[in-house]
BALOBA-1460 file (C-alpha; in Angstrom, 3 decimals):
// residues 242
<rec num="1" residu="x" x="-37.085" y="30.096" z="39.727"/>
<rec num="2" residu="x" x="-34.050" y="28.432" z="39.833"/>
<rec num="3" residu="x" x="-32.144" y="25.357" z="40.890"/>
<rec num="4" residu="x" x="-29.501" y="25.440" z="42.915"/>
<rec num="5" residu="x" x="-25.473" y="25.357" z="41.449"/>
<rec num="6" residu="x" x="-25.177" y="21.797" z="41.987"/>
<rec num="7" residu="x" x="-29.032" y="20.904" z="40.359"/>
<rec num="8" residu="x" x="-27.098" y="23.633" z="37.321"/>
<rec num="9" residu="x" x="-23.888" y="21.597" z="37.269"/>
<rec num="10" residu="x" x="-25.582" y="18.256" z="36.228"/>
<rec num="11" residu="x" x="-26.806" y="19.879" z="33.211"/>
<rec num="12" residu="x" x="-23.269" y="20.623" z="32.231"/>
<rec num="13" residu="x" x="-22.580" y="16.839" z="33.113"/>
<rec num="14" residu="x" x="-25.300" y="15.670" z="31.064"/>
<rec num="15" residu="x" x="-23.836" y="17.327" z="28.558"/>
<rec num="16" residu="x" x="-20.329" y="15.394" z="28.821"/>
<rec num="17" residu="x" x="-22.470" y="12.286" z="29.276"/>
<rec num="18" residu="x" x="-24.257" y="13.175" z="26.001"/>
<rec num="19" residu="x" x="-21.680" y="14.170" z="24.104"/>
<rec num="20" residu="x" x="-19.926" y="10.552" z="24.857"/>
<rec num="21" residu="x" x="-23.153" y="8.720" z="24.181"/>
<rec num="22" residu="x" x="-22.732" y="10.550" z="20.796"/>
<rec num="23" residu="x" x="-18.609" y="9.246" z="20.434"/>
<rec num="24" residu="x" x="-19.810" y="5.785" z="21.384"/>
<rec num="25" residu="x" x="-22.029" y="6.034" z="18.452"/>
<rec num="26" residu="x" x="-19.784" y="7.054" z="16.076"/>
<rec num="27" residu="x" x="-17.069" y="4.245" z="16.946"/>
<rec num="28" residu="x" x="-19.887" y="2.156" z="16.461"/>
<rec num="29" residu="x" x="-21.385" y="3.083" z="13.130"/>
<rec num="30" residu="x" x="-17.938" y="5.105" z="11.670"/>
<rec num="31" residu="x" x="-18.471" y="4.088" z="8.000"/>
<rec num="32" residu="x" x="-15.441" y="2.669" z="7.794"/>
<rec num="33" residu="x" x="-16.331" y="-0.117" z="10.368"/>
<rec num="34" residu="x" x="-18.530" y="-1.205" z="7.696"/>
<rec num="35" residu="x" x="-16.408" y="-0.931" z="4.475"/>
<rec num="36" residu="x" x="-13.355" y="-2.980" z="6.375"/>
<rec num="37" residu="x" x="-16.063" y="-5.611" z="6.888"/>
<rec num="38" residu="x" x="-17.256" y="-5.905" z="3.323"/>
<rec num="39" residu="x" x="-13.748" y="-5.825" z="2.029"/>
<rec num="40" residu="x" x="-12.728" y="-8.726" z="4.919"/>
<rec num="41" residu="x" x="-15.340" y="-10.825" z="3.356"/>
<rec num="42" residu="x" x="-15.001" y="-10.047" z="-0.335"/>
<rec num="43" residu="x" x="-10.619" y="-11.416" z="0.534"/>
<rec num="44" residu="x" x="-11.904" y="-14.168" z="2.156"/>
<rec num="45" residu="x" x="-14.468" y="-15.310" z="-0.902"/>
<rec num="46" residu="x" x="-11.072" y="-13.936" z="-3.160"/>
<rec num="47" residu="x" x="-8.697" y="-16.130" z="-0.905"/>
<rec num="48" residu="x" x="-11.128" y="-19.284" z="-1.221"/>
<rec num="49" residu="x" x="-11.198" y="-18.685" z="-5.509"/>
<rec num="50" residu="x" x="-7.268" y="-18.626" z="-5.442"/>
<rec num="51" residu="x" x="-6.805" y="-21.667" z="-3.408"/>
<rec num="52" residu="x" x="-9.685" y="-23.132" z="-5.570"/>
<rec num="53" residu="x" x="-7.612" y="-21.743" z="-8.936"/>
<rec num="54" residu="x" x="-4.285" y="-23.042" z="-7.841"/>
<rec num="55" residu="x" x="-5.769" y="-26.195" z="-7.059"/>
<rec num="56" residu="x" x="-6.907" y="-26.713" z="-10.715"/>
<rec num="57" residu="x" x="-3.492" y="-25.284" z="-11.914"/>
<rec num="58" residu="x" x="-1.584" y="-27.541" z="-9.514"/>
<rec num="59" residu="x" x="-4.076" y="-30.530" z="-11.204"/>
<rec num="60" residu="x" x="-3.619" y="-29.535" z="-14.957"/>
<rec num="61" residu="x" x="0.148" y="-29.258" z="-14.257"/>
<rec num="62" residu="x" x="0.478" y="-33.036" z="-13.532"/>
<rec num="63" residu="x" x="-2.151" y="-33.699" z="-16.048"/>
<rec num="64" residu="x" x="0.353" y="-32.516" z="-18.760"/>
<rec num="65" residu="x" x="3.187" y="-34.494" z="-17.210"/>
<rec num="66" residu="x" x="1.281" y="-37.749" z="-17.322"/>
<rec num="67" residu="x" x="0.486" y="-37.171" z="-20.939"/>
<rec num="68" residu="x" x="3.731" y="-36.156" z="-21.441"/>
<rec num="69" residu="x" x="4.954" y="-39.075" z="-19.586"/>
<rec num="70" residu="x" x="3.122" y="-41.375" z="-21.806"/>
<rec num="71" residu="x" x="4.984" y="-40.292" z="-24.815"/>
<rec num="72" residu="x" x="8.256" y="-40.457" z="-23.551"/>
<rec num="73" residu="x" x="7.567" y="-43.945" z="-22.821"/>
<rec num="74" residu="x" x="6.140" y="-44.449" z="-26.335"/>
<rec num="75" residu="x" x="9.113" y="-42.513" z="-28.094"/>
<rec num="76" residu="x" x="11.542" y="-44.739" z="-26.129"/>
<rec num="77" residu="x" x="9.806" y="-48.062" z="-26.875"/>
<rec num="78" residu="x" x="9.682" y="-46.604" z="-30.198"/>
<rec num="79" residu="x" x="13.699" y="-45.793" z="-30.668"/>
<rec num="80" residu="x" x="14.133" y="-49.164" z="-29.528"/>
<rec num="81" residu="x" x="12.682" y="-50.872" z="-32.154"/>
<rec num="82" residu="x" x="13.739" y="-48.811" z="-34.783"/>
<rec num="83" residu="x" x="17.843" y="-49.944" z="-33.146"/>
<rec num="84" residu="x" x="16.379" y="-53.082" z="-33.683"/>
<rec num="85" residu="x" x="15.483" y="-53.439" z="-37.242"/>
<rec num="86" residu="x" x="18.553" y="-50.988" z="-38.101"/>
<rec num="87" residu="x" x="21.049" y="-53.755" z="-36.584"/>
<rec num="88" residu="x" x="19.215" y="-56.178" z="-39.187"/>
<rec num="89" residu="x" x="19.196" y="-58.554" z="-36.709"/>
<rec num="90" residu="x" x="15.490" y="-59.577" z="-36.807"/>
<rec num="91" residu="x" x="14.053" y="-61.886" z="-39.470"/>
<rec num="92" residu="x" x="10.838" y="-61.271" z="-41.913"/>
<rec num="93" residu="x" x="8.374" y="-62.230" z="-39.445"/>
<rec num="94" residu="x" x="9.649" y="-60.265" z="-36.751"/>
<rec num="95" residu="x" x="10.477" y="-57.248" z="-38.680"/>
<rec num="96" residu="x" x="6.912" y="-57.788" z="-39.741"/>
<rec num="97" residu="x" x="5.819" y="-57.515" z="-35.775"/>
<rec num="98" residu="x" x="7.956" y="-54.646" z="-34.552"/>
<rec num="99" residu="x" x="7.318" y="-52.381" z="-38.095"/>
<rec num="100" residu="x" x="3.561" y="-52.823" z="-37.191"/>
<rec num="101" residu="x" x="4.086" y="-52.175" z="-32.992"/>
<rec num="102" residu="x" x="5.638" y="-48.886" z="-34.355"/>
<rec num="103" residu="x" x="3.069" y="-47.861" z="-36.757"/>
<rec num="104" residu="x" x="0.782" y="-48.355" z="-33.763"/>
<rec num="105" residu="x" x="3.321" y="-46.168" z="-31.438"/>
<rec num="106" residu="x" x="3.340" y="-43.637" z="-33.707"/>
<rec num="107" residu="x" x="-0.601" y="-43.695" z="-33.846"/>
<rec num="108" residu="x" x="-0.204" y="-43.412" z="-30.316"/>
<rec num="109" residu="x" x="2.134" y="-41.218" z="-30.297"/>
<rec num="110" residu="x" x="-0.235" y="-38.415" z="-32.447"/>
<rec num="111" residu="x" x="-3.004" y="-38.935" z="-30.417"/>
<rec num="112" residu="x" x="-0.859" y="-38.551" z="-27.158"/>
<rec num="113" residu="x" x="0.353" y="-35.032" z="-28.910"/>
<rec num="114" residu="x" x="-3.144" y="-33.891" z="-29.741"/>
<rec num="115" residu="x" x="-4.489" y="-34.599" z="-25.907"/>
<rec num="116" residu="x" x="-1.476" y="-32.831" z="-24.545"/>
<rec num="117" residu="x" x="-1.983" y="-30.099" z="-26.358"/>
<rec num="118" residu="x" x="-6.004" y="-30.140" z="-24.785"/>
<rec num="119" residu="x" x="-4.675" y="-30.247" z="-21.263"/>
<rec num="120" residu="x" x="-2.125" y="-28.045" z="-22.302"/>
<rec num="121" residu="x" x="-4.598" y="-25.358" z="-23.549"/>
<rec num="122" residu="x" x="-6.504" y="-26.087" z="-19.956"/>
<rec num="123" residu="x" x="-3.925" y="-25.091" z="-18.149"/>
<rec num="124" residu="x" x="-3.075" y="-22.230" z="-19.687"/>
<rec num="125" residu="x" x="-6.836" y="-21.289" z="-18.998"/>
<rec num="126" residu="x" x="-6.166" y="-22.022" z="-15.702"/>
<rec num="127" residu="x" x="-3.275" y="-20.513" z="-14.983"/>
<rec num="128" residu="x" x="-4.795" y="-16.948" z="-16.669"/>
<rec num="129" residu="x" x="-7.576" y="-17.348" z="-14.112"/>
<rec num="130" residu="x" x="-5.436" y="-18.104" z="-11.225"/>
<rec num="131" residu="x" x="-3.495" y="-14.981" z="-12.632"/>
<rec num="132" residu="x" x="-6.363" y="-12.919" z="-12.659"/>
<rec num="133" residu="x" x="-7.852" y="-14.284" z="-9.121"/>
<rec num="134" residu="x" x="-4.355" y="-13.207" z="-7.794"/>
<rec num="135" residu="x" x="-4.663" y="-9.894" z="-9.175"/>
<rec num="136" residu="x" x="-7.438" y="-9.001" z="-7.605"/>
<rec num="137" residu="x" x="-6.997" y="-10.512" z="-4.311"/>
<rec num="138" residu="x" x="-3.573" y="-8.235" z="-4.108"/>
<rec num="139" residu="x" x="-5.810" y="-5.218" z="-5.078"/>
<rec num="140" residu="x" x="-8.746" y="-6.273" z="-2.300"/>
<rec num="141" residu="x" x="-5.902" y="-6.941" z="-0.023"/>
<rec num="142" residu="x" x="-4.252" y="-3.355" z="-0.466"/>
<rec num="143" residu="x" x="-7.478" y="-1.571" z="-0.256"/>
<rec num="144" residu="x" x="-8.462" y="-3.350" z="3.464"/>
<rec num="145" residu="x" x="-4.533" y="-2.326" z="4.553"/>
<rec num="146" residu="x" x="-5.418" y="1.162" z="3.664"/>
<rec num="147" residu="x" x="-8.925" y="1.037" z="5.158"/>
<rec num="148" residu="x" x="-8.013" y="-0.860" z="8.208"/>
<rec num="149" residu="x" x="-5.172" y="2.246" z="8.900"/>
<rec num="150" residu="x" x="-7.871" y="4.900" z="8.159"/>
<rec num="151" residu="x" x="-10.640" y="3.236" z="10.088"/>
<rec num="152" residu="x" x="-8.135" y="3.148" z="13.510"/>
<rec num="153" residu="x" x="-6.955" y="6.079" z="13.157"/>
<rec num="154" residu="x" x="-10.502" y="7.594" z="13.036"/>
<rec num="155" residu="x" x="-11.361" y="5.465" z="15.730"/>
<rec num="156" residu="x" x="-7.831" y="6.300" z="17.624"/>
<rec num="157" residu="x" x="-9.180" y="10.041" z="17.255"/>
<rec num="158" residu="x" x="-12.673" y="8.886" z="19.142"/>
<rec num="159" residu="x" x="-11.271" y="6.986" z="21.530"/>
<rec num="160" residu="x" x="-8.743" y="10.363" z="22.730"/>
<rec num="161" residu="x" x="-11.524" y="12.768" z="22.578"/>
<rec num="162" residu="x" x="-13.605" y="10.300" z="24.760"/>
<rec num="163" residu="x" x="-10.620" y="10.363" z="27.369"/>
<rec num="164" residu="x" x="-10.450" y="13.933" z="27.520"/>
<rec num="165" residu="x" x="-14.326" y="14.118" z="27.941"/>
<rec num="166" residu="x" x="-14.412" y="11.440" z="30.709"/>
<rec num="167" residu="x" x="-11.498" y="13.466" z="32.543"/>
<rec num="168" residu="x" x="-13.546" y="16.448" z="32.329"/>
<rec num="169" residu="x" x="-16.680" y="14.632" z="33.725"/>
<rec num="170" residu="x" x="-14.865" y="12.902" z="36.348"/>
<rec num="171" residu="x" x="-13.774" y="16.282" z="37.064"/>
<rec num="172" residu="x" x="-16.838" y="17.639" z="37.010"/>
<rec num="173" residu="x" x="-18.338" y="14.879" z="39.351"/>
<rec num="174" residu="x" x="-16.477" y="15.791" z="41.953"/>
<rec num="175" residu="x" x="-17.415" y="18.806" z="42.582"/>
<rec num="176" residu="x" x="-21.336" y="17.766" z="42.881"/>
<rec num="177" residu="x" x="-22.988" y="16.238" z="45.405"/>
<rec num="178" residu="x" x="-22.806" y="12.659" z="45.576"/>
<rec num="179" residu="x" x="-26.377" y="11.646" z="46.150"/>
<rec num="180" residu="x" x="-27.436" y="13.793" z="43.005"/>
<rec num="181" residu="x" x="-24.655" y="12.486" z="40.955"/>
<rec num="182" residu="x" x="-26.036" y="8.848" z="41.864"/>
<rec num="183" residu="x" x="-29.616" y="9.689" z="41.467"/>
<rec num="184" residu="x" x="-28.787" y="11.199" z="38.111"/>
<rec num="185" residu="x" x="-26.386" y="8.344" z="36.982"/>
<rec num="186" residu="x" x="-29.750" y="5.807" z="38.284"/>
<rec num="187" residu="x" x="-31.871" y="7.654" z="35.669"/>
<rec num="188" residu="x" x="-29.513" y="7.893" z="33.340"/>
<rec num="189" residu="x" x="-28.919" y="3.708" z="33.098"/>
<rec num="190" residu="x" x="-32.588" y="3.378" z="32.624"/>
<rec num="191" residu="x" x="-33.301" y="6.785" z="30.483"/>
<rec num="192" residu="x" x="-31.633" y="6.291" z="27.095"/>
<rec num="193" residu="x" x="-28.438" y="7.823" z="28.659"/>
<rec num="194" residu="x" x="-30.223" y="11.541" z="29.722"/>
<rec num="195" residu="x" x="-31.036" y="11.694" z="33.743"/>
<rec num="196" residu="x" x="-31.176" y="15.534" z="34.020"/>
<rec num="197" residu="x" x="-33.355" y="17.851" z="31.586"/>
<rec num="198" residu="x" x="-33.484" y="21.639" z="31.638"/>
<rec num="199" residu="x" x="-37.307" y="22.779" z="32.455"/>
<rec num="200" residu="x" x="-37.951" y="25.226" z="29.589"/>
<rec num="201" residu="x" x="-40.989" y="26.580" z="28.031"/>
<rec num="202" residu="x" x="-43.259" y="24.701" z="30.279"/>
<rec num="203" residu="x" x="-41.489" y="21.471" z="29.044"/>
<rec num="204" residu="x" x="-39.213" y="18.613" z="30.028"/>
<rec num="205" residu="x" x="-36.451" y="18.698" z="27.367"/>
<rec num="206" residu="x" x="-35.857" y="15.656" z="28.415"/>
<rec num="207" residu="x" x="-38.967" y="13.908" z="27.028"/>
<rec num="208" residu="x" x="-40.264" y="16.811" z="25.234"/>
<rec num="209" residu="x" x="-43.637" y="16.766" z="27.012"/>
<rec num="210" residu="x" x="-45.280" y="19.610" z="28.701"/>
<rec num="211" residu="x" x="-45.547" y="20.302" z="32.101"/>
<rec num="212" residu="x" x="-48.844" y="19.799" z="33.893"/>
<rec num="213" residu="x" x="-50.176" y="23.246" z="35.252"/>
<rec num="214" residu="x" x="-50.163" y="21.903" z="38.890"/>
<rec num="215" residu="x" x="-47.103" y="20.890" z="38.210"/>
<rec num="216" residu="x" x="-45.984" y="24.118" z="37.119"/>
<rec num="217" residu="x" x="-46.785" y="25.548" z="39.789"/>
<rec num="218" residu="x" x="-45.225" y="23.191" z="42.030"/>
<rec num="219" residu="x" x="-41.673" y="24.319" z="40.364"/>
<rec num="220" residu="x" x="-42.097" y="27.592" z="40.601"/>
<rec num="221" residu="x" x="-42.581" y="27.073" z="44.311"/>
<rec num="222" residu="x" x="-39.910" y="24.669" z="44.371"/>
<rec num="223" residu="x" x="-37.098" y="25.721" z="46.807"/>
<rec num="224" residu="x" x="-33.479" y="25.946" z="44.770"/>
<rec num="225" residu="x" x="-32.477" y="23.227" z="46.854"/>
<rec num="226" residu="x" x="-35.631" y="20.838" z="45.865"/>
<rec num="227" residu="x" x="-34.829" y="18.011" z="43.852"/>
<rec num="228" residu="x" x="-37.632" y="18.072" z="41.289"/>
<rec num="229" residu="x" x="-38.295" y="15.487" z="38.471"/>
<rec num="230" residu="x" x="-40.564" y="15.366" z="35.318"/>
<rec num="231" residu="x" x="-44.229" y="13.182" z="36.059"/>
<rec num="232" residu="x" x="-43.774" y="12.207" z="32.814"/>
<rec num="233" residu="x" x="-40.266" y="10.585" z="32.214"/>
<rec num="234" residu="x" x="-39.001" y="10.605" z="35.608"/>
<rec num="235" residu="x" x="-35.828" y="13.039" z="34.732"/>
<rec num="236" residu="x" x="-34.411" y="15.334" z="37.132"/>
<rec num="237" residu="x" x="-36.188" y="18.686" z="36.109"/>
<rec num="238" residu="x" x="-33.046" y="21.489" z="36.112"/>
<rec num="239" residu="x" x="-34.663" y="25.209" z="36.878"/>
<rec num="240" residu="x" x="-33.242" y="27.919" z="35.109"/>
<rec num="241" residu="x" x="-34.662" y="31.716" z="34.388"/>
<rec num="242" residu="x" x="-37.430" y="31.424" z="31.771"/>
């Protein structure tokens, strides 16, 4: 009991069908698919913590130059008074006025210090942060370069075996039947990719049921040219010695 060569050659083209079923699988689920996209997302949270880091560096920054624009102004006003009562020409009341404005401006002048020194301690803080955002982006960044080039190359390697295996089944094709390779391509769409499964051991292999007994012994009876198919699955039964 036997089918006939063409009924035996769609067995070999199931297994080229099968076998890129199984590449399309691996392109995929290829682990690396899956460690690019956790290391896209963890740059782009790392990206959104820089830009949010150099935003507070970028805010600190003029922070210290207002303060420190504050106390140039008070310095200056300061100097100027002090030319003032050095030139002698103000009189006892006015001296009075402009010694106490100072006094005040050099109040000023200490608190000014002490709250520039605060924002200056801030931004220091912020610029170690932004420092150590950085660092880590550049390392996240390095390990998705590498990643990315490992991941295509594995899938580069899928992709050419896939070629060679649909040159072989387009080879293959041709030399069968048409109306069997359309049948089994039908089946195929609909059956989880297999449309022809060797009858062994009183089984489909497609399905993995057994074979009725009446059915049975409709296969053995089967001419090689019969076209037979599985009652349970619907799969083009292949014949082969037992």
């Amino acid at each position: 009991m036997q089918s006939n060569a063409d009924q035996l050659k769609l067995l070999e083209l199931q297994g080229l069908d099968s076998q890129l079923a199984r590449l399309r699988h691996e392109r995929q689920t290829d682990p690396s698919i899956a460690v690019v996209t956790d290391l896209e997302r963890k740059l782009a949270d790392l990206n959104k913590s820089l830009a949010t880091a150099k935003i507070a560096v970028a805010d600190q920054t003029r922070e210290v130059a207002k303060v420190q624009g504050f106390i140039d102004e008070a310095n200056a006003r300061l100097a100027k008074h002090q030319q003032k009562i050095d030139k002698g020409d103000l009189d006892y009341k006015d001296t009075t006025a402009v010694s106490g404005e100072m006094t005040n401006l050099v109040a000023r002048i200490a608190d000014l210090e002490d709250q520039q020194l605060e924002v200056m301690e801030r931004l220091e803080n912020c610029q170690a942060a932004e420092a150590q955002v950085a660092a880590a982006t550049a390392r996240v960044s390095d390990d998705l370069a590498r990643t990315v080039a490992l991941r295509d190359a594995r899938l580069g390697e899928i992709t050419n075996q896939g070629r060679a295996i649909v040159g072989q089944r387009d080879a293959l094709a041709k030399t069968i039947a048409p109306p069997l390779v359309a049948a089994y391509d039908k089946l195929r769409v609909h059956l989880n990719g297999v449309g022809a499964a060797r009858y062994w051991g009183e089984r489909c292999e497609g399905c993995g049921l057994p074979v009725s007994p009446s059915e049975q012994e409709a296969l053995k009876n089967a001419t090689p040219d019969a076209v037979t198919h599985c009652e349970e699955c619907g799969r083009i039964l292949i014949r082969v010695p037992q």
